[in-house]
C-alpha positions in Angstrom: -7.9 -21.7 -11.1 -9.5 -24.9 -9.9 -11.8 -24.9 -7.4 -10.5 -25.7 -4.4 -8.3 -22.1 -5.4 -11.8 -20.5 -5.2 -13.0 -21.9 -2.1 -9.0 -20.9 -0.7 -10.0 -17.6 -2.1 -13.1 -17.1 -0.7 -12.5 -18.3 2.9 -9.2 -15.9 2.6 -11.6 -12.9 1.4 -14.1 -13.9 4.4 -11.5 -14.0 6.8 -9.7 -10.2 6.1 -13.6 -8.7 5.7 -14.6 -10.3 9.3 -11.1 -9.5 11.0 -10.8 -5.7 9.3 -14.7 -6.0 11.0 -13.9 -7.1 14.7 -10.3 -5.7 14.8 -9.6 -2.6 13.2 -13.2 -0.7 11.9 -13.8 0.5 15.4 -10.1 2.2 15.3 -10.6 3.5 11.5 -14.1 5.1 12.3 -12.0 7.1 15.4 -9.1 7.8 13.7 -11.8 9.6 10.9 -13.6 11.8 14.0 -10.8 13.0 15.3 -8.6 13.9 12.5 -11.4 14.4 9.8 -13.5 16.0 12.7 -16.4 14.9 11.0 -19.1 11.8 12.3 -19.7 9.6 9.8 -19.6 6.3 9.1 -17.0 4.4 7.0 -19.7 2.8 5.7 -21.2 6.1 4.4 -17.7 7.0 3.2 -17.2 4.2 0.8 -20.7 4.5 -0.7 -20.2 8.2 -1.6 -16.4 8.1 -3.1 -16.5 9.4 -6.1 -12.1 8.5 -6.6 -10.4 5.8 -5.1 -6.8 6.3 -5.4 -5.0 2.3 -5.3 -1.4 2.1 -4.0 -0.1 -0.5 -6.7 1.8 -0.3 -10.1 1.3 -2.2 -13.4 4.8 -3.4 -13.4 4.6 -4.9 -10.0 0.9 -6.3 -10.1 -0.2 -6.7 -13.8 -1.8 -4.6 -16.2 -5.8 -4.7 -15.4 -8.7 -2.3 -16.5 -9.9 -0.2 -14.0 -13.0 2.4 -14.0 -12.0 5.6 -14.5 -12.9 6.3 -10.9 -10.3 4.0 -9.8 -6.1 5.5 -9.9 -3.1 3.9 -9.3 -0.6 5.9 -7.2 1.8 3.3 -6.8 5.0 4.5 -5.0 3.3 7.5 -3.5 4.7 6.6 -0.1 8.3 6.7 -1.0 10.2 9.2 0.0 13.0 11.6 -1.8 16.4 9.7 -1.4 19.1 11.0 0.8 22.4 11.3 -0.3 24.5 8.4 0.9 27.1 9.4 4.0 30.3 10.4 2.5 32.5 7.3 4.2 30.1 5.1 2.4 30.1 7.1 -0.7 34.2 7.4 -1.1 34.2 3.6 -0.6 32.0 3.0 -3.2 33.7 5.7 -5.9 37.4 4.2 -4.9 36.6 0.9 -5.5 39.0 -0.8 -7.9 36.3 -4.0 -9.1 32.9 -2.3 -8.4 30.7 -2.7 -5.1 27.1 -4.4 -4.5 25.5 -2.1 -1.6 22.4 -3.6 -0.2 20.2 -1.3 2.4 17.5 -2.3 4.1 16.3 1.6 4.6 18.1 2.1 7.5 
């Protein structure tokens, strides 16, 4: 990494820290009263974690060393699959050559 990628990098990192600031804190530190139904600050929060819990997966990102207070739960948010509907299933079994199917989740 040269460094112009560093300055890239650290105008990038400014830009999320001040926009996550002015654009979504205010919403976070509601979100946290009302369903927490506590009144603290996310400030307060992230000083006194004691886990942090990282949605990401060494296959996808890289193998990296982490603290031992630091987990990855990558794929956490994925849901159990449902079976496919049966038209769409007995056109895949009868196929004579074999059949790509692509879904976008829907």
């Amino acid at each position: 990494m040269n460094f112009y990628d560093r300055i890239k990098n650290t105008i990038s990192n400014a830009e999320q820290v001040i926009g996550y600031n002015f654009l979504c804190r205010k919403r976070d530190e509601e979100i946290i009263k009302k369903k927490l139904k506590i009144d603290v600050s996310l400030d307060q929060l992230v000083k006194n974690a004691s886990l942090l819990m990282v949605n990401t997966h060494f296959t996808m990102f890289g193998s990296r060393a982490y603290v031992p207070a630091i987990v990855e739960v990558g794929g956490i948010h994925i849901q159990p699959i449902k079976p496919l509907p049966t038209d769409i299933q007995t056109f895949i079994d009868e196929a004579e050559h074999g059949v790509v199917y692509f879904c976008m989740g829907s």
